[in-house]
C-alpha positions as CSV (number, residue, x, y, z in Angstrom):
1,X,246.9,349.3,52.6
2,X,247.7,345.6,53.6
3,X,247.8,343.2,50.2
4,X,247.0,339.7,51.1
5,X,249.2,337.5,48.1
6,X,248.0,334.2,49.4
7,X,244.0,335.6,49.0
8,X,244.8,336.9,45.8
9,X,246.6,333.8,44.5
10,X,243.7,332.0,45.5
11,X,241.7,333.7,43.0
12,X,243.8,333.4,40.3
13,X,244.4,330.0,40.6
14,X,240.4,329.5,41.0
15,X,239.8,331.4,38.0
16,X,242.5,329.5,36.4
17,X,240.5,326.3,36.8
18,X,236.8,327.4,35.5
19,X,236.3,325.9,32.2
20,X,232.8,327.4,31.8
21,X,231.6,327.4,28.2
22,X,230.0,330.4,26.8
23,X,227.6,330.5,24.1
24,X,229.6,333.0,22.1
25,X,232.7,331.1,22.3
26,X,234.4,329.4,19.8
27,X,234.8,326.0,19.0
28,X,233.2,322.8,17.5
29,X,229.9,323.3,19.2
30,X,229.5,327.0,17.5
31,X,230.7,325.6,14.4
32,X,227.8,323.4,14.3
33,X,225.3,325.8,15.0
34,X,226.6,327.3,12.0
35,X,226.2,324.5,9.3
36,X,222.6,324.0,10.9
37,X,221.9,327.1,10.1
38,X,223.5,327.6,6.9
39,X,222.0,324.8,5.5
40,X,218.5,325.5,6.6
41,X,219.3,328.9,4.6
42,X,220.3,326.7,1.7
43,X,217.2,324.4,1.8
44,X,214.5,327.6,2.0
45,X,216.2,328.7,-1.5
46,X,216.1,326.2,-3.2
47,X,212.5,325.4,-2.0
């Protein structure tokens, strides 16, 4: 079977630029869905 290198780097190099953020991932935006969260925990104890 045939393997086309320039297709293939194509891909690579497309997937290579896709900067897509995922919910799950980490970084400052999931960190601050923690500390909302944390202290909306904290604020319906001591209420």
């Amino acid at each position: 079977m045939k393997t086309n290198k320039r297709f293939i780097k194509g891909i690579v190099a497309a997937a290579a630029k896709e900067d897509t953020v995922m919910p799950w991932a980490r970084g400052s935006r999931r960190a601050t869905f923690i500390a909302k969260r944390n202290n909306a925990e904290k604020q319906r104890k001591t209420a």
